[in-house]
C-alpha positions as CSV (number, residue, x, y, z in Angstrom):
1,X,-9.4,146.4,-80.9
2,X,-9.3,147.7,-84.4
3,X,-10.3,145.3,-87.4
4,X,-9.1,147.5,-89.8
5,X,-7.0,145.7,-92.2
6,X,-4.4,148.8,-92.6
7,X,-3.9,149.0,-88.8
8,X,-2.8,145.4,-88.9
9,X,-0.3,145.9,-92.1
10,X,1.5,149.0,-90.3
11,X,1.8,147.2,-87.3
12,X,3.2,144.4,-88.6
13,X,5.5,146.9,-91.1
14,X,6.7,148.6,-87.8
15,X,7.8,145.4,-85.9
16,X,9.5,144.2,-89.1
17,X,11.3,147.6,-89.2
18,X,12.2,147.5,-85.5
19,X,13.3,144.5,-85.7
20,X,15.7,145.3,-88.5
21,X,16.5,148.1,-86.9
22,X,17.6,146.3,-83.7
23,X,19.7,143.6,-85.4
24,X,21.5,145.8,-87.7
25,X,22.8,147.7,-84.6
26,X,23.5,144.2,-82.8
27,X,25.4,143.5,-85.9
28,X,27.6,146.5,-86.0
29,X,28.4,146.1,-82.3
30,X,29.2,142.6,-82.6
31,X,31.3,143.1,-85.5
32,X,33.2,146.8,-83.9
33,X,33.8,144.3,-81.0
34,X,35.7,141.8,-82.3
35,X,37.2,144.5,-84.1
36,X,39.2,145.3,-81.2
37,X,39.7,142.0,-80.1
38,X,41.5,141.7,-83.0
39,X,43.7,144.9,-82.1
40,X,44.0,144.1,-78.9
41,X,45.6,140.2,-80.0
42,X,47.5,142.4,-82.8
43,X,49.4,144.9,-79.8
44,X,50.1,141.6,-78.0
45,X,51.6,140.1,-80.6
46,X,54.0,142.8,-81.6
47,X,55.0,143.6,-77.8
48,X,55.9,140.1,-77.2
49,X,58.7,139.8,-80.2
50,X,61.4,139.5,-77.0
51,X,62.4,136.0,-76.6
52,X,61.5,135.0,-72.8
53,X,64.7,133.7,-71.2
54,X,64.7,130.0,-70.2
55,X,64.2,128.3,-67.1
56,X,68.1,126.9,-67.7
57,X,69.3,130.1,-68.7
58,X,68.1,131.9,-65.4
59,X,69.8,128.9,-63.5
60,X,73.3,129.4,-65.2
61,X,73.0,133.4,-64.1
62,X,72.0,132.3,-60.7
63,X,75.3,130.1,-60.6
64,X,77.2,133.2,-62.0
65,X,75.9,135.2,-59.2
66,X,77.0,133.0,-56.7
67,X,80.4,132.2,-58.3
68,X,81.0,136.2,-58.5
69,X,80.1,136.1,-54.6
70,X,82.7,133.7,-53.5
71,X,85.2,135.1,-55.5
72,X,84.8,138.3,-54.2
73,X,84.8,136.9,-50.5
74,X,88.0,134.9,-51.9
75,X,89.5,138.4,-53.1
76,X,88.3,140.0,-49.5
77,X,90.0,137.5,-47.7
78,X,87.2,135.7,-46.2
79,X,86.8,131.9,-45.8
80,X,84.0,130.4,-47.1
């Protein structure tokens, strides 16, 4: 092994500048990838601006239905 004190100074030069290297890049990625979590929570909220009908709402159009049915067997002559 070398004893040479240059040989020790680039070394150490190189792993600080690959180690740079590699976390700048981690970085970037980390901060392009919440990025588009953002966009993605962004789409979701615009797409959901429709109100979602009620639980009560879907019963009283169930009863409707079923009203609308026994009239119309009424109407055909039909007993119920």
């Amino acid at each position: 092994m070398p004893q040479d004190p240059n040989f020790y100074i680039i070394v150490g030069a190189f792993a600080v500048l690959c180690v740079g290297i590699v976390s700048t890049l981690s970085l970037r990625g980390w901060r392009d990838w919440i990025a588009l979590k953002h966009a993605e929570l962004d789409l979701a909220r615009q797409g959901s601006d429709a109100p979602v009908p009620s639980a009560t709402s879907r019963i009283e159009v169930a009863d409707l239905k079923e009203r609308v049915k026994k009239l119309e067997a009424i109407a055909a002559g039909i007993d119920i």
